[in-house]
C-alpha positions as CSV (number, residue, x, y, z in Angstrom):
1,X,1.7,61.5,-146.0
2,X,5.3,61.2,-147.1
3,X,7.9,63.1,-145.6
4,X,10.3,64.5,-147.2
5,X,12.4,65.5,-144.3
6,X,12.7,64.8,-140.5
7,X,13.3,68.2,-140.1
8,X,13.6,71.7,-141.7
9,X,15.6,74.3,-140.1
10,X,14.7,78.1,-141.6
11,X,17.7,80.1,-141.2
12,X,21.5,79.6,-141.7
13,X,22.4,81.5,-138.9
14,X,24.8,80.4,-135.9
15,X,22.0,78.8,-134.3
16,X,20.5,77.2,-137.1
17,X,23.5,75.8,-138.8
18,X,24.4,74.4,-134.8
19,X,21.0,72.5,-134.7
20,X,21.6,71.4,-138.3
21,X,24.8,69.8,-137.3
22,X,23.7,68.1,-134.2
23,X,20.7,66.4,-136.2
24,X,22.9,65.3,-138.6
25,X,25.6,64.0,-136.7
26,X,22.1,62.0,-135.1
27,X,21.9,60.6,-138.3
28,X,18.3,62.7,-138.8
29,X,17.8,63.8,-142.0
30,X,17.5,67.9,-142.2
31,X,17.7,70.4,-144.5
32,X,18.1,74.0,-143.9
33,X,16.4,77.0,-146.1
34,X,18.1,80.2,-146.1
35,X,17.5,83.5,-148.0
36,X,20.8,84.4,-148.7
37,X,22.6,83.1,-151.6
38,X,25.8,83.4,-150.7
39,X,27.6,83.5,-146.9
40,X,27.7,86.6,-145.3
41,X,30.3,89.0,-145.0
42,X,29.6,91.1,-142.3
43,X,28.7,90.3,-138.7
44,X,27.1,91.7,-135.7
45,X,28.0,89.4,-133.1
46,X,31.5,89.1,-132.0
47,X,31.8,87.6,-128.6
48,X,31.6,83.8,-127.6
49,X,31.4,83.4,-124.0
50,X,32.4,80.7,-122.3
51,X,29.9,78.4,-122.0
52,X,29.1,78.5,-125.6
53,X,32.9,77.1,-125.8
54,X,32.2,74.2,-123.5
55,X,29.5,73.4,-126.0
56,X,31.4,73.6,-129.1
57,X,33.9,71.6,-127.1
58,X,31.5,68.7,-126.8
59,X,31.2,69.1,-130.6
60,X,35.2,69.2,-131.1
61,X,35.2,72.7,-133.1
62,X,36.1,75.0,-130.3
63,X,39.8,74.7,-130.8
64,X,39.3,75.7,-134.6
65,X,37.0,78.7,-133.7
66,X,39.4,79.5,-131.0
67,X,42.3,80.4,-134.2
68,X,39.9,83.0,-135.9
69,X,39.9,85.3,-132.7
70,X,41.4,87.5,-129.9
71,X,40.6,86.0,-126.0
72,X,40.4,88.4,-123.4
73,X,40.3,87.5,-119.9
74,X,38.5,90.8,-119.3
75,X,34.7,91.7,-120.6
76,X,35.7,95.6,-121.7
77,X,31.7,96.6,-122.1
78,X,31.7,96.3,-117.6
79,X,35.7,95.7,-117.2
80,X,34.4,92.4,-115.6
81,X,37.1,89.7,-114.8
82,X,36.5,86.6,-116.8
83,X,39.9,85.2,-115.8
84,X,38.7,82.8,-112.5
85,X,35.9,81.2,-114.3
86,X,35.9,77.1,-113.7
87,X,36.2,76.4,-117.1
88,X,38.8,75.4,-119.9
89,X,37.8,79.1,-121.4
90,X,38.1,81.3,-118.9
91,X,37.8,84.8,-121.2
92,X,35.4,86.0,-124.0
93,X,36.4,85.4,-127.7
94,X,36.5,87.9,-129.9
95,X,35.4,86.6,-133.6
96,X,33.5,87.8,-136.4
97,X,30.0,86.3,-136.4
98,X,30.7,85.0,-140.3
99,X,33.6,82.9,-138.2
100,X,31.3,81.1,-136.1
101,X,29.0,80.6,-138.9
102,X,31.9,79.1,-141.3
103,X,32.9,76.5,-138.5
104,X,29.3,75.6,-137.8
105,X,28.4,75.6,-141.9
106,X,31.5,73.1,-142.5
107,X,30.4,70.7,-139.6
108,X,26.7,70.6,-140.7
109,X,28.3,69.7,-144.2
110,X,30.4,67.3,-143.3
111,X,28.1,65.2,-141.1
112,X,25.0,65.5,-144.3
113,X,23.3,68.3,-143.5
114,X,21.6,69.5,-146.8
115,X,21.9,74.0,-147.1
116,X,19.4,75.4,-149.5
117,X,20.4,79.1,-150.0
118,X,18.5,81.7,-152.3
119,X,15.0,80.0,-150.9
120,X,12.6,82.4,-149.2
121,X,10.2,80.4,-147.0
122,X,6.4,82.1,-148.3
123,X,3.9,79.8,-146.2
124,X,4.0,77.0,-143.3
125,X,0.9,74.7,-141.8
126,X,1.0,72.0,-139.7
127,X,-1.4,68.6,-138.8
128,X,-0.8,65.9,-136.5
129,X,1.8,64.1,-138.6
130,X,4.1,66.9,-139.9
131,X,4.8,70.1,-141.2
132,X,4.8,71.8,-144.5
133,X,7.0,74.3,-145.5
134,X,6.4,76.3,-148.9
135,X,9.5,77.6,-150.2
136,X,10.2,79.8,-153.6
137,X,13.5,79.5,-155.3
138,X,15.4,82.5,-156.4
139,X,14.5,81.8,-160.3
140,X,10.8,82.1,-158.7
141,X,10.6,78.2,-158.8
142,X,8.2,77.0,-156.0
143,X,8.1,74.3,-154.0
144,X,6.2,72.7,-150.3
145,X,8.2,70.3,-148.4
146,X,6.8,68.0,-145.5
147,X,9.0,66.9,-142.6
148,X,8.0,65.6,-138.8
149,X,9.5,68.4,-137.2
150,X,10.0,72.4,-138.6
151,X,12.3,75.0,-136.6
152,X,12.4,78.5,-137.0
153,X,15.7,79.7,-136.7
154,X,15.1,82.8,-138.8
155,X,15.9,85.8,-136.9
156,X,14.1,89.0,-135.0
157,X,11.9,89.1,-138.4
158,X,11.4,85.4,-138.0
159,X,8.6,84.4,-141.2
160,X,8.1,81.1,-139.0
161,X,6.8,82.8,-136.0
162,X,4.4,85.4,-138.1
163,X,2.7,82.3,-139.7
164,X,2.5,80.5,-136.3
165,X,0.8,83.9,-135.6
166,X,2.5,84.3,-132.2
167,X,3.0,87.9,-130.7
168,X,6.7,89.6,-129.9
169,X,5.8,91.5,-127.2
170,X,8.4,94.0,-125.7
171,X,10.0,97.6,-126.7
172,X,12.8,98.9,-128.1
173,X,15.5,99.5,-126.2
174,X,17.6,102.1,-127.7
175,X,17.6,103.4,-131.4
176,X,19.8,104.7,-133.8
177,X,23.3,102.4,-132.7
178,X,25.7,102.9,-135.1
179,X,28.3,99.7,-136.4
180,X,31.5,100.1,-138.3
181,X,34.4,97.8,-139.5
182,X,37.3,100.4,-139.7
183,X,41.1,100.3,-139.9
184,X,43.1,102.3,-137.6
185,X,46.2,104.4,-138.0
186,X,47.0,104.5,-134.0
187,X,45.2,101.6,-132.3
188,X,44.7,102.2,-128.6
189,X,47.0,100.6,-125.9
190,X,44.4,98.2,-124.5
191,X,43.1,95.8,-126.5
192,X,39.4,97.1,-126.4
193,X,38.1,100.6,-125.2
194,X,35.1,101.9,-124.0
195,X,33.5,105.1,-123.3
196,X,30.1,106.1,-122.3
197,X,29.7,110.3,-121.6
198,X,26.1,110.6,-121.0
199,X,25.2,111.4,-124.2
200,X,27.6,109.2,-126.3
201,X,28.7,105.9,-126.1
202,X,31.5,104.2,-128.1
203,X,32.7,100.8,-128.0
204,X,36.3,99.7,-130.1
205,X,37.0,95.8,-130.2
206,X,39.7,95.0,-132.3
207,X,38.7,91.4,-134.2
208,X,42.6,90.3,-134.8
209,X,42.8,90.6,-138.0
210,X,43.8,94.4,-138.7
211,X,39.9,95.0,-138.3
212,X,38.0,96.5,-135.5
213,X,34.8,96.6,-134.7
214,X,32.6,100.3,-133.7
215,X,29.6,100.5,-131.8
216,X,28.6,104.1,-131.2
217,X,25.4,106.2,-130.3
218,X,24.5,109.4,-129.8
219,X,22.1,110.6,-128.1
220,X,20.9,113.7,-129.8
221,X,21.5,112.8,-133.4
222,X,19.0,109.5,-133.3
223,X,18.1,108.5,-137.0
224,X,15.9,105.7,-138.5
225,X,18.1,102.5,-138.8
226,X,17.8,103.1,-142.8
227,X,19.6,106.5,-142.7
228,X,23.0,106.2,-144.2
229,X,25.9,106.2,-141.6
230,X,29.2,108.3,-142.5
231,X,32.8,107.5,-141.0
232,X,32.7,111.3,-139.7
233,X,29.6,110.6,-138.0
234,X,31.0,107.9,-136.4
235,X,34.6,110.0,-135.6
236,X,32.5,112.5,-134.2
237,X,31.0,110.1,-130.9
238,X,34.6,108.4,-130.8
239,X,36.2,111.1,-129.9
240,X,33.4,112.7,-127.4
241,X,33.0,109.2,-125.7
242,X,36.7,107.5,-125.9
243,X,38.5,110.9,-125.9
244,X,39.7,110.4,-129.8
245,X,38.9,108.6,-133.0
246,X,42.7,106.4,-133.2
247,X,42.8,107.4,-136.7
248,X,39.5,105.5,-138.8
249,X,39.7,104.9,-142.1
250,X,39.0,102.5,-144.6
251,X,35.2,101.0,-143.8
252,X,34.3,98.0,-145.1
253,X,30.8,98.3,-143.4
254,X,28.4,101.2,-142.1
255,X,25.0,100.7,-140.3
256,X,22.9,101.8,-138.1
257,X,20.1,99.1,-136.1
258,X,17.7,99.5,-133.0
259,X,18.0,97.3,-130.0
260,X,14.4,95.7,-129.0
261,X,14.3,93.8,-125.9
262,X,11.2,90.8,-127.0
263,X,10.2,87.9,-126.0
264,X,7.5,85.2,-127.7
265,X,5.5,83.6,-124.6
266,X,5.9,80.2,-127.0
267,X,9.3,78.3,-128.1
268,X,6.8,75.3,-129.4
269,X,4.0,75.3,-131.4
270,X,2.8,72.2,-132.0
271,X,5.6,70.4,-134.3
272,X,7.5,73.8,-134.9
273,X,9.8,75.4,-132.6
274,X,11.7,79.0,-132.8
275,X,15.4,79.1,-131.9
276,X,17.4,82.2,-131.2
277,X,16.3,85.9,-132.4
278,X,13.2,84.5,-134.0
279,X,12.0,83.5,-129.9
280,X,14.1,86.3,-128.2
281,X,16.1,89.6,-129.1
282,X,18.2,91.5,-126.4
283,X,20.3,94.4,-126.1
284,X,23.8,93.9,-127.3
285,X,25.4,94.5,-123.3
286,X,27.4,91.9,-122.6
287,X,27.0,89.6,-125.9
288,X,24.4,87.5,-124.9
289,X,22.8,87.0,-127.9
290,X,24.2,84.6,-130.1
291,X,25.2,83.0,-127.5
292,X,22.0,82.1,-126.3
293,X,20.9,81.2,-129.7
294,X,23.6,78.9,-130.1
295,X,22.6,77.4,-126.3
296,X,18.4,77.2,-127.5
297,X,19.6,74.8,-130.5
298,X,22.1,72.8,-128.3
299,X,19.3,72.4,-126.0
300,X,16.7,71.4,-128.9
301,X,19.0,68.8,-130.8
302,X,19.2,66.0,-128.8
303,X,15.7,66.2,-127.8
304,X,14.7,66.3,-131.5
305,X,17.4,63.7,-132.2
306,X,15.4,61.2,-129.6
307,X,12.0,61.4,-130.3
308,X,12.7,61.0,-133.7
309,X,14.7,57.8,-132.7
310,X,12.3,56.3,-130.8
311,X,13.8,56.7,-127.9
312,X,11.8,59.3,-126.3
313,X,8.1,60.0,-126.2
314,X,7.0,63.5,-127.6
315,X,6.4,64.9,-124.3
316,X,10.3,65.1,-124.0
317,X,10.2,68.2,-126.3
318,X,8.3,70.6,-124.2
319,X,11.0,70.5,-121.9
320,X,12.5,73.2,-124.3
321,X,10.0,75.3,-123.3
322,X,10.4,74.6,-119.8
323,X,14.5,75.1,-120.0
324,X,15.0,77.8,-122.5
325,X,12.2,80.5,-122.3
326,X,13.4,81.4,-118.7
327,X,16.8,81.4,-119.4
328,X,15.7,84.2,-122.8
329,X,13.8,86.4,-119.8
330,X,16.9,86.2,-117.9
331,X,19.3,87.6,-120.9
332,X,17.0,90.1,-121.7
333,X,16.1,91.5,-118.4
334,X,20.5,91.1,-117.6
335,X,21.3,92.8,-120.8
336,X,18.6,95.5,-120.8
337,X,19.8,96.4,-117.4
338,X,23.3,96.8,-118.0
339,X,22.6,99.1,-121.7
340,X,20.3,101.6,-119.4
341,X,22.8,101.5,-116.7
342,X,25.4,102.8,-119.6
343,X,23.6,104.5,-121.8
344,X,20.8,106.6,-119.3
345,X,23.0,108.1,-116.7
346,X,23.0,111.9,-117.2
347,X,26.5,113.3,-117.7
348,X,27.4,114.9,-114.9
349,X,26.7,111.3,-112.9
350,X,29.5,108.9,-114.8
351,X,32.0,109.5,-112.7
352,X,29.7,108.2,-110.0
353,X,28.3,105.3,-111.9
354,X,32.0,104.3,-113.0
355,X,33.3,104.8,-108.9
356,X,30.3,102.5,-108.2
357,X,30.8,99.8,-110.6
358,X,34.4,99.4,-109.8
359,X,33.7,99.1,-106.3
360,X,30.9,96.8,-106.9
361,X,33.5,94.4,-109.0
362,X,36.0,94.7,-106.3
363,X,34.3,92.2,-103.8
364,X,34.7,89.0,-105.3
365,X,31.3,86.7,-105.0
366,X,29.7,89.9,-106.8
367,X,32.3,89.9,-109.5
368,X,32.1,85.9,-109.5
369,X,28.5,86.0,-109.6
370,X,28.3,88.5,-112.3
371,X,31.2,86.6,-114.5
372,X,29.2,83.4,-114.3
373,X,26.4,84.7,-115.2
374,X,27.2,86.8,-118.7
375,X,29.2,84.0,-119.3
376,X,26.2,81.3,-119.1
377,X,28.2,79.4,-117.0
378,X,25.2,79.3,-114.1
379,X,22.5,78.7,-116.1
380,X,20.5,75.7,-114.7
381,X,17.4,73.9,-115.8
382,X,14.9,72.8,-113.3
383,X,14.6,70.1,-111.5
384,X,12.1,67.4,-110.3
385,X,11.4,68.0,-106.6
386,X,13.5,65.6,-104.8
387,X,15.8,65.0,-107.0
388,X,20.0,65.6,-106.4
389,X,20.8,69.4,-105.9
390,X,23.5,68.5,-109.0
391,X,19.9,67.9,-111.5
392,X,19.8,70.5,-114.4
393,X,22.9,72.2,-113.7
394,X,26.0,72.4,-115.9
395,X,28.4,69.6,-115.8
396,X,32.1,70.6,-115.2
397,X,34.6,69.3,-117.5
398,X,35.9,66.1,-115.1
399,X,39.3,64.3,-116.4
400,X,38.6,60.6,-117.0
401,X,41.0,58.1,-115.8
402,X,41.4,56.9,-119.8
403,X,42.9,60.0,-120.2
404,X,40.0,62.1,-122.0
405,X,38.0,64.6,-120.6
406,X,34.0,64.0,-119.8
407,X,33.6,67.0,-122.5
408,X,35.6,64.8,-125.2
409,X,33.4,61.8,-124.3
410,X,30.1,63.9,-124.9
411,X,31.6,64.4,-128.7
412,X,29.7,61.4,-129.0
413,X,26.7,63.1,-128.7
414,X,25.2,60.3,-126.4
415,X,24.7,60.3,-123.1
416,X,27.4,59.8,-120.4
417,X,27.3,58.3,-116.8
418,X,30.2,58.6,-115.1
419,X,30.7,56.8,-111.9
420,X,32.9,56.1,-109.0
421,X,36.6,54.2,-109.6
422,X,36.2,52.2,-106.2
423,X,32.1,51.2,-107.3
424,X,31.9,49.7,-110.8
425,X,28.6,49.2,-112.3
426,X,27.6,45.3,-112.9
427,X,27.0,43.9,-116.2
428,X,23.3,44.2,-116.0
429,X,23.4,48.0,-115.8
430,X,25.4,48.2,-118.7
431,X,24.7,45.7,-121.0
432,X,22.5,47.1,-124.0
433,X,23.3,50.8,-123.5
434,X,26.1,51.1,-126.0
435,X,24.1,52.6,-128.3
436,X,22.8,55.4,-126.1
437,X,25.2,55.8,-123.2
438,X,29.1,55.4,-122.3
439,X,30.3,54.7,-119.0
440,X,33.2,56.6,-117.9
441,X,35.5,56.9,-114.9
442,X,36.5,60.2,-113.3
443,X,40.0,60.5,-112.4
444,X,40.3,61.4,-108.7
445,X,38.1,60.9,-105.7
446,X,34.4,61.6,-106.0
447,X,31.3,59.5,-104.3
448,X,28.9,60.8,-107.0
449,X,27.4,59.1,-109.6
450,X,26.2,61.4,-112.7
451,X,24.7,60.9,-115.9
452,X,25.2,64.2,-118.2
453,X,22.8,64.8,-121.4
454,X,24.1,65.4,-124.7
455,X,24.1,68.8,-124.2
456,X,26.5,68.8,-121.1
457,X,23.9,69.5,-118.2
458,X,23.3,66.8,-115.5
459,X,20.1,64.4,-115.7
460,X,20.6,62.9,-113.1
461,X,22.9,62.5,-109.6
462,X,23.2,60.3,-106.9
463,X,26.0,60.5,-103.6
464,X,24.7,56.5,-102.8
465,X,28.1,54.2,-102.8
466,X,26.1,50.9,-102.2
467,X,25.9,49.0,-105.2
468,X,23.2,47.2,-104.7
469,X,21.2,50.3,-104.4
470,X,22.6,52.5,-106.5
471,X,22.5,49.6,-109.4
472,X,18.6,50.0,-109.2
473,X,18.7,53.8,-108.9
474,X,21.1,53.7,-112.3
475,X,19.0,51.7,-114.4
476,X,15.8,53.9,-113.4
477,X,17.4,56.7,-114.5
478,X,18.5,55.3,-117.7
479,X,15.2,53.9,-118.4
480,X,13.8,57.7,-117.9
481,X,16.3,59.2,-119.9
482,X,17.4,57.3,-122.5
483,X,15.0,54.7,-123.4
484,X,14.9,50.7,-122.6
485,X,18.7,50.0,-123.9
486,X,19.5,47.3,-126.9
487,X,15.6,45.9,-126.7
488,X,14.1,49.3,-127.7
489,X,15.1,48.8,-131.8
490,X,15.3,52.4,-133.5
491,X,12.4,54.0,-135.4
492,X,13.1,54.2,-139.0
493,X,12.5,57.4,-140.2
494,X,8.7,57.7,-140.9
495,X,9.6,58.6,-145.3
């Protein structure tokens, strides 16, 4: 049957509009369905740690997200030191979630993806060639497109996942949290603050634009998420938790959510995949979640992008499964253990919890550890056994000796094998790769050579200087990863 898409992406969030971008900067043709018919205003998600930088790094929009926020070295929610990180963004950045969205939105525009707003997804069913979607237009209009490939990037309510009829098992993790947007009339000293009484929590982030951002709770005044939220309400934990309200006024936005801490045992169902909230939903400690959305569709682009290319067999795309669902269990067992560490200590045992915390933080590999964790910095995929301890992990941002860094050679979105200055490769390793690879040189000494995916983690290592060898080993590797070079023609798109 025709297609009338490669791919449809349901849900113009961060992670959706990422994938959308990455597809068609691929030159696959996607479209992406949201509900909404106009961008949102409001936001829950305010931190972008630093791996998620790295990543829109590799996409050159970090340094225009970077503008729209505050960077602090320090993590307020568990005063952790972000500061030492090995990365170009050592700190979390504070930005509206309808920030990240605008810079994602304008890239995915730009390179042809097509947005569809006011469309309400109402059906989806799959057969061995593709997927259709029914969608119904906000005049009631109805429609069902076909494409190879369907994502659900929808959110915790994810339509795609209830017609896949795959569970969400989990719990909720704490009810009744309370978010405000509020001037203040006497800011605080620091640039964030956080309290947490045994019975009330507050958070204050300021978003630097005159704005800051309220999370509060209460533990004995714990209403359904659709009960209206008053300022006073929200004065009223400030002051028990932080020690005084800095003068709110003015809200430009009042709710109240539950956290749920879920997990769908499936990222991929046949030809349809679930991305971010719609596969996993955490507790907000330490603002994970949209950063592991973001990381699910950087994962699933190029592997998309390939198979629909030709250049990778189908099989390549349960790796998703295999990579991403451990690092979800991860985030959510992290982040659930930090909000019950805050939030469940009686009141007369803070002082202890805060005396052991800070002395926890004070010996370095437990603060280093800790810091590279929220931060996604250690995340690593696994490996074949055998294969170079470097395999699956993240790649670090190595100057080249053009001048570039390996990050502004993976804005290419190809693959990149960088290898030794004093070891070039020989003409029949590189000839007929353009296409899918680019050969780099890293400034400095090194005895490695490393091809790094699309999405910035290593596919493959080797410490072998011998030519000879190492030539053979190369060309394996490339075979395995990116296809047969210039005599494996592209696919056309099956439409």
């Amino acid at each position: 049957m025709r297609l009338d898409k490669d791919v449809l992406i349901v849900g113009a969030g961060p992670a959706g509009l990422l994938l959308a971008g990455d597809l068609a900067e691929a030159g696959v043709d996607c479209t992406v369905i949201e509900r909404r018919e106009r961008e949102s205003e409001l936001t829950r998600a305010f931190a972008v740690h630093a791996r998620t930088m790295e990543q829109l790094d590799a996409r050159g929009i970090a340094d225009e997200l970077l503008s729209t926020g505050l960077r602090s070295p320090v993590l307020q929610f568990l005063r952790i030191d972000l500061s030492r990180l090995p990365s170009r963004y050592p700190h979390v950045l504070v930005t509206p979630q309808y920030n990240t969205e605008r810079v994602l939105r304008a890239r995915a525009l730009a390179h042809g993806a097509e947005i569809r707003e006011g469309c309400e997804v109402t059906g989806l069913r799959q057969d061995a060639t593709g997927v259709e979607v029914e969608v119904r237009a906000a005049d009631g209009a109805a429609r069902t497109l076909r494409a190879a490939y369907a994502v659900g990037a929808d959110g915790r309510n994810s339509k795609v996942r209830g017609f896949l009829g795959l569970p969400f098992p989990g719990r909720s993790a704490v009810r009744s949290m309370m978010l405000a947007d509020v001037r203040l009339a006497e800011p605080p000293r620091k640039p964030a603050a956080m309290g947490a009484v045994g019975d009330a929590f507050a958070l204050l982030v300021p978003f630097g634009d005159g704005w800051f951002r309220v999370i509060a709770w209460n533990r004995h005044h714990r209403m359904p998420d659709n009960a209206p939220v008053g300022l006073e309400e929200v004065r009223e934990v400030a002051r028990r938790a932080l020690g005084g309200d800095f003068g709110m006024r003015d809200p430009r936005w009042l709710s109240r959510f539950h956290s749920d801490e879920r997990q769908c045992p499936r990222y991929r169902v046949g030809r349809v995949f679930l991305v971010g909230d719609a596969a996993h939903v955490h507790s907000p400690a330490g603002g994970m979640g949209m950063n592991t959305a973001l990381q699910d569709s950087a994962n699933l682009g190029w592997k998309l992008a390939a198979v629909l290319r030709g250049r990778a067999p189908d099989a390549l795309l349960d790796t998703y499964q295999a990579e991403r669902y451990p690092v979800g269990r991860r985030v959510l067992r992290m982040s659930g253990a930090l909000l019950r560490g805050v939030l469940t200590t009686p009141r007369a045992l803070c002082g202890v919890r805060d005396l052991l915390a800070r002395t926890v933080l004070r010996f370095p590999p437990l603060a280093t550890r800790l810091a590279r964790a929220i931060s996604g910095i250690d995340i690593a995929y696994p490996a074949a056994a055998g294969a170079h301890p470097l395999t699956g992990r993240r790649a670090p941002d190595l100057p080249l000796t053009d001048g570039r860094r390996l990050y502004e050679a993976l804005r290419a979105r190809r693959f990149v094998l960088a290898t030794p200055a004093d070891s070039p490769l020989p003409a029949s390793v590189t000839d007929g790769w353009a296409e899918e690879v680019e050969f780099v040189t890293p400034s400095g000494l090194t005895d490695k050579a490393v091809l790094v995916r699309p999405d910035a983690y290593i596919a493959w290592a080797t410490s072998e200087r011998r030519p000879r060898y190492r030539a053979d080993e190369i060309r394996r590797a490339l075979a395995d990863w990116c296809g047969t070079g210039s005599v494996h023609s592209r696919r056309p798109s099956p439409r």
